[in-house]
C-alpha positions in Angstrom: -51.0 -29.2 -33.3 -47.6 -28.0 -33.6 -45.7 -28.3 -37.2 -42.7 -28.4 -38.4 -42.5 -27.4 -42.5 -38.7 -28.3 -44.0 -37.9 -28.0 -47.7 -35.0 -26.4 -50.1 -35.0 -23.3 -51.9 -38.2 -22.9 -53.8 -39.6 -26.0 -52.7 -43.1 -24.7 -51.5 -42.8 -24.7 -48.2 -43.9 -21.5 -47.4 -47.1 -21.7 -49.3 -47.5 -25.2 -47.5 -47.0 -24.0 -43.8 -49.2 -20.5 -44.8 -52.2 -22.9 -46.2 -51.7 -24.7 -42.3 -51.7 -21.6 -40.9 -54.9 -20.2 -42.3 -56.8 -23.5 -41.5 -55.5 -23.2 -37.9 -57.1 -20.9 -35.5 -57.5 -16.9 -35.6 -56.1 -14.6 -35.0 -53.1 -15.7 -37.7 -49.4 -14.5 -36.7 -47.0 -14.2 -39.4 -43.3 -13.9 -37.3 -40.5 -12.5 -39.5 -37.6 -13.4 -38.9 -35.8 -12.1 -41.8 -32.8 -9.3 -40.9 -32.9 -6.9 -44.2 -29.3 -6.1 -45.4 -29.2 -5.6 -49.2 -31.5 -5.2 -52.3 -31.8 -9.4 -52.5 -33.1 -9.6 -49.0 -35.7 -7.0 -50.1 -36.7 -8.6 -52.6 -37.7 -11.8 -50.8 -39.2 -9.8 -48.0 -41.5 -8.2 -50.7 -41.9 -11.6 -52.3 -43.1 -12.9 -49.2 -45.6 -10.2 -48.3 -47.1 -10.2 -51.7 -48.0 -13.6 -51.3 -49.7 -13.2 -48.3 -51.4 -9.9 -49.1 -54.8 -9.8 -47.9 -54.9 -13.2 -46.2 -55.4 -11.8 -42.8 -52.0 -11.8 -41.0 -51.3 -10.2 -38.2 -47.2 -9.7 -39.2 -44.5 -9.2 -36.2 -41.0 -8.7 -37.4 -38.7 -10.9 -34.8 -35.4 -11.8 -36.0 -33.9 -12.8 -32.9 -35.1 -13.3 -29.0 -37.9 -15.3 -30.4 -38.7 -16.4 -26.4 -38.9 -12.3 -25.5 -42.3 -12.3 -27.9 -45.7 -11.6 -26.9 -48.2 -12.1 -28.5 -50.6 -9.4 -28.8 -53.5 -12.2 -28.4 -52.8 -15.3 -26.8 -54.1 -18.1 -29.0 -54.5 -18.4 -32.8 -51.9 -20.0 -35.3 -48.2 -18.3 -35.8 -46.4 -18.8 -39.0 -42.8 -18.9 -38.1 -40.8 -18.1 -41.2 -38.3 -18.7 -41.4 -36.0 -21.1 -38.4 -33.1 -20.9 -41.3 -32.6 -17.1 -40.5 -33.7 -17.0 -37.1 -30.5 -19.6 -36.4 -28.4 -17.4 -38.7 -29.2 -14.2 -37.1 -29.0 -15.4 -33.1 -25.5 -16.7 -34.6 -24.0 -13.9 -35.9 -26.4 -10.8 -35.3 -24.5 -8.4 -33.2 -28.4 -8.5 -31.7 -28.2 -12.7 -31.2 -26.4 -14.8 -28.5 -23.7 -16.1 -30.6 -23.1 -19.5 -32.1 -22.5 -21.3 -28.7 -26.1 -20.3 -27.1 -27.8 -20.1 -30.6 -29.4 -23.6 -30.1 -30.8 -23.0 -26.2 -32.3 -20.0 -27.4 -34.1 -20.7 -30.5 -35.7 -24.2 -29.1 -36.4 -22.1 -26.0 -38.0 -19.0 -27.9 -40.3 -22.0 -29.8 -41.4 -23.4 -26.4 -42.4 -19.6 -25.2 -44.0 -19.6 -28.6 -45.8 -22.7 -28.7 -47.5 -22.1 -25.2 -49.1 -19.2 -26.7 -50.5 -20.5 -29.8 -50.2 -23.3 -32.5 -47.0 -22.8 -34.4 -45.9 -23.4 -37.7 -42.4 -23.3 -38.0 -40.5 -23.2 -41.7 -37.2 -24.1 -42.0 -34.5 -24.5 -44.6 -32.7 -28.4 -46.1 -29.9 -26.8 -46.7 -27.8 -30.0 -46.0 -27.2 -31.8 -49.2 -24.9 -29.6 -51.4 -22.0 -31.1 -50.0 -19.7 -28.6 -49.7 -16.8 -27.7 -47.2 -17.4 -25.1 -45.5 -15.4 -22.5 -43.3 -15.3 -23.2 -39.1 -18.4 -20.4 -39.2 -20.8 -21.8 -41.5 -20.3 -25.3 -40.2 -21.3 -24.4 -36.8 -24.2 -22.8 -38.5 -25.6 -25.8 -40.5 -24.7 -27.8 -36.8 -27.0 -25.4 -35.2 -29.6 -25.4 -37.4 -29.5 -29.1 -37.5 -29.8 -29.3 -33.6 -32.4 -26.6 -33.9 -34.4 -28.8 -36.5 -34.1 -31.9 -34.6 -35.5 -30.3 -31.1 -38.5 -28.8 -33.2 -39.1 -32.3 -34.6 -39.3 -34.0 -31.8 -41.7 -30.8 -29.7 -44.0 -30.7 -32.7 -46.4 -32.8 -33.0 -46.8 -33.1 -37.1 -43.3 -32.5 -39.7 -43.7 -32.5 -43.4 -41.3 -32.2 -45.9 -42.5 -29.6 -49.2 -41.1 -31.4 -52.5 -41.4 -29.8 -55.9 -45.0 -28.5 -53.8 -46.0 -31.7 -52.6 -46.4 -32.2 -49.2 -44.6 -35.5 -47.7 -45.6 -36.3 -44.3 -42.4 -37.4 -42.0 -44.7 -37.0 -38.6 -48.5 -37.3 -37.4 -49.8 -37.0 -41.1 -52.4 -34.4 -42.1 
């Protein structure tokens, strides 16, 4: 079944949606998604890959065209991580669609996805600081909200990662 992992900064979700992964079918994707531009970005990518080291991923870096992927194997489990960048980078990527077609392509590179294996999507709540933003962030946080709404309603299970815990918003466990 198809899930949809959501938390804040630190919250756990990734270690939530790679335990799902692992107890889904092999062979296990990890998709990138992650555009490296500085020494912080770096850092998080290494981060990410220690945590995962040895677990048996199969890792494809795919920052944008998500629907232009192939997997090598069709079937298995596919960690998408993270839905937060892979908005960001179709948005303002000189490699994505731009902001107006950022939406379309993201929910239609996770239906391309999803009918080749199970998916595990990750994505960012990066809603509640309450801050004004600029004209270009705003139609950032409105794509990824569309973008985290359409996954919602395709996959078939959504839980929330707080402080680690797991809370189940959709089709439970």
């Amino acid at each position: 079944m198809h899930t949809l992992v959501i938390g804040g900064s630190a919250s756990g979700k990734s270690e939530l949606a790679e335990l799902l992964t692992l107890k889904g079918p092999a062979p296990h994707y990890y998709i990138a998604t992650m555009e490296v531009h500085d020494a912080e970005s770096q850092r998080r990518v290494a981060r990410h890959q220690n945590l995962r080291a040895g677990k048996g991923f199969w890792t494809i870096e795919r920052p944008v065209d998500l629907g232009g992927l192939r997997l090598p194997k069709p079937g298995g489990t596919a960690l998408i991580e993270c839905v937060t960048n892979l908005v960001a980078n179709e948005c303002f990527s000189p490699n994505g669609v731009g902001m107006a077609q950022a939406v379309d392509a993201v929910l239609a590179g996770a239906d391309a996805l999803m009918a080749q294996a199970m998916c595990i999507f990750v994505t960012g709540d990066v809603f509640a600081d309450g801050i004004a933003y600029d004209t270009g962030t705003q139609g950032y946080l409105k794509s990824l909200a569309a973008v985290n709404a359409g996954l919602a309603a395709h996959c078939g299970r959504v839980v929330e990662s707080v402080c680690g815990l797991p809370q189940w918003l959709k089709g439970g466990r």
